[in-house]
Every structure is written in C-alpha cells, then in structure tokens.
N, C-alpha and C positions, 0 to 999 in steps of 0.2 A: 767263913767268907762266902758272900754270893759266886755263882759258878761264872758271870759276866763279870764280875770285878777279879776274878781268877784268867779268865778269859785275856784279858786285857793287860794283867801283873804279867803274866807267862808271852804274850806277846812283846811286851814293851824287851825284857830282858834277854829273849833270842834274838832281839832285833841290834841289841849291843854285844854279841857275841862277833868276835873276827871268823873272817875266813876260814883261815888258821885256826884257832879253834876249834869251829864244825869241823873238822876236814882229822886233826887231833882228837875228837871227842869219838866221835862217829866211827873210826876205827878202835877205838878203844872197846864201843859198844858192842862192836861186833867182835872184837875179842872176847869182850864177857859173856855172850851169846856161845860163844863155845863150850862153855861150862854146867850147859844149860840140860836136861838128859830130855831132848828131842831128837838127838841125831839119828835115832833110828826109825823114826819116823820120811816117809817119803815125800808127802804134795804138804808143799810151805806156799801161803799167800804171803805177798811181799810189799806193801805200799812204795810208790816210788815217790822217791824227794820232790818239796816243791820249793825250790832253791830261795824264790821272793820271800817267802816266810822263814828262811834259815831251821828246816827241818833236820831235823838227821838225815846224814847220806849214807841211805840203803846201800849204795854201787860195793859199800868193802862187805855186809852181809850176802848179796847178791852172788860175788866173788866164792865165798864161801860155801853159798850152797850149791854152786855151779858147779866147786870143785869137788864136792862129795857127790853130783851126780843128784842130784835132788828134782823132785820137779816144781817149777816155780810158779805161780800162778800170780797176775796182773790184773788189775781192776778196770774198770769205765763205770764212769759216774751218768747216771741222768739224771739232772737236777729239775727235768719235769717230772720226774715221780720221785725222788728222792732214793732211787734205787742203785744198786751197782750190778755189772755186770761182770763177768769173771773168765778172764784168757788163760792160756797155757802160755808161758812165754817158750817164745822158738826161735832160733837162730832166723826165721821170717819174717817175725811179729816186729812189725811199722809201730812206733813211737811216736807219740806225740801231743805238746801242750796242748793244755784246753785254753779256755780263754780263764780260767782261773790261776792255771801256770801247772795245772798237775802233769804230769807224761802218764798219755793212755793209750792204750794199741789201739790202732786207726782201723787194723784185724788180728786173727786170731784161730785156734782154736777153743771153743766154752769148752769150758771146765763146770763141771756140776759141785757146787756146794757141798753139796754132803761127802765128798771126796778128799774135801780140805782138810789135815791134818792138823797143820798150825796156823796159826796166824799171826803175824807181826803188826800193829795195830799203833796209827799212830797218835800222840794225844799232847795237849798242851802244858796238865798238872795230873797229880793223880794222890792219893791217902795213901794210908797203910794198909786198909782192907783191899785195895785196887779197882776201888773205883776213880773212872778217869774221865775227865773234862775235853773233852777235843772241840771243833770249832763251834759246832751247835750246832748240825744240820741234821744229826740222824743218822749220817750214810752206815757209820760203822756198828752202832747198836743193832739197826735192822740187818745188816748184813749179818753180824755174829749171834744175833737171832735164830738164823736159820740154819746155822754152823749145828755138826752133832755134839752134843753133850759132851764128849771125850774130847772134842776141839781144843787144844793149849791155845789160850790168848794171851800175845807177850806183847805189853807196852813198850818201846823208847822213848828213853828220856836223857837230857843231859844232866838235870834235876834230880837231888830225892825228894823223896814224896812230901807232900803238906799232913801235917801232923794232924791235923783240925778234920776230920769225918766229914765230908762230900753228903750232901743231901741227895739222895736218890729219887731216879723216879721210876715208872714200873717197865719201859722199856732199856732204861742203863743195863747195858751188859760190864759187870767186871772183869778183872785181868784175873792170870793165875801167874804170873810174874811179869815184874819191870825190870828191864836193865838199862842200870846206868852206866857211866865211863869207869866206875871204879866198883859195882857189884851189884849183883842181881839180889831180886827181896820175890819170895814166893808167897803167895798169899792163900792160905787155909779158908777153906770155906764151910 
C-alpha cells in the first residue's frame, strides 16, 4: 500500500478511537515501555501529544521518566526549514501550541543532538522491519539523521505493524522498537 493511502487508513481509524481509549491505550504503552532495557540510559527526547489528531498521550511516559530522574528533552518545529529545534524541559520551560496544535517550549534550554540517548518518535503506521510512515513532512527523518548511531528510536503505536514492507526512501530513518498497548517488537537490522 502507497504510504499516502496508509497516511489517510491510520488517520481515519485514530480519529474513531474514544477518549477513553487514548487515555487506556497510551498508559498501557507506557507500561510496555518499561520493559524496554533503556533505563539506563539518561537524555530521552520526548514528542508531546497533539490531542486534534488523537496521538498517543506522552503525559503517562513523561511521568515515568520524571520519576526515574531522566533528562527530557522537547522539540520546536520550523516549518520554514523543515527543521526542529531541541529543549531541555524544566520545571521553567513555557509550553505551547503552535498553530498546528503541537505543544512547544516558547523557551528553554538547547540541548545538542548528539547528546540524545533515545528517542520516542511518533508515527502513523509502521512494518516489521520498522520502517515508519509519520505525516510526511520530514521533520523526524532529518531529525533522527543527525541523532548518533547508538541513538534507540522507539515508535508509539496503538497498532501492530502492517505486514506488507513500506517502500523506503534514502532519507527514512527506521525504528529499533515499537511499542504498542499489548507489546513491544525489536527490530534487527
């Protein structure tokens, strides 16, 4: 399946999930995320929900890694360069939608990329080798671009994967695991 008719199947079907659900699923995910052997790892990038699109709700992950003392790091989008920008989050850092509905620090302090541990990465659909579909704008390919090589990228999903192999292109960065509400899949590369 084309990744715009994938685009659009994964949309329509988060858009019929309740509340409840998200709210059930999203803490499950973040259960399963526990299971996951990052903890000992320190600086986790964190996407935060964008509620109009019925994303996963980071806030029970967030929770998690607050409690272990972790450092979190937060993004800002420029959609005139297709770039993101990367916060420290702080008991300081101002929140706040964009006009797309994402929550981004208004400040901050940067956090240098190559410092990034893991990353939590969010996406629409995704295969069994972990490559994954997100909205189509780039931000998280070039972002996990310039992540170091040892960087964990871990998809959320409410979904398992589509069975059918994802056509690649030469900037897609793949996952090394997805978790979903009922189990995580590592993906061997």
């Amino acid at each position: 399946m084309e990744k715009d008719l994938l685009r659009k199947k994964y949309k329509e079907i988060r858009q019929r999930i309740s509340s409840e659900e998200i709210e059930e699923k999203s803490m499950a995910i973040a259960n399963q995320a526990l299971r996951l052997p990052i903890w000992n790892l320190q600086n986790f990038h964190l996407f935060l929900s964008i509620k109009k699109q019925k994303e996963i709700n980071t806030e029970y992950l967030l929770h998690i890694l607050l409690g272990k003392d972790k450092n979190v790091i937060v993004s800002k989008s420029d959609f005139s360069t297709g770039e993101m920008g990367h916060f420290l989050l702080t008991d300081n850092t101002i929140l706040q939608a964009n006009s797309f509905g994402i929550p981004e620090p208004v400040n901050g302090i940067p956090f240098p990329v190559k410092n990034i541990d893991v990353v939590f990465v969010p996406l629409l659909a995704y295969d069994l080798l972990g490559n994954r579909i997100g909205y189509g704008k780039g931000f998280y390919d070039r972002f996990l671009s310039q992540c170091r090589t040892d960087c964990i990228k871990i998809g959320l999903s409410f979904f398992l994967p589509e069975q059918e192999k994802f056509e690649t292109e030469a900037l897609d960065m793949a996952l090394d695991y997805a978790v979903t509400p009922e189990q995580f899949f590592h993906f061997n590369k």
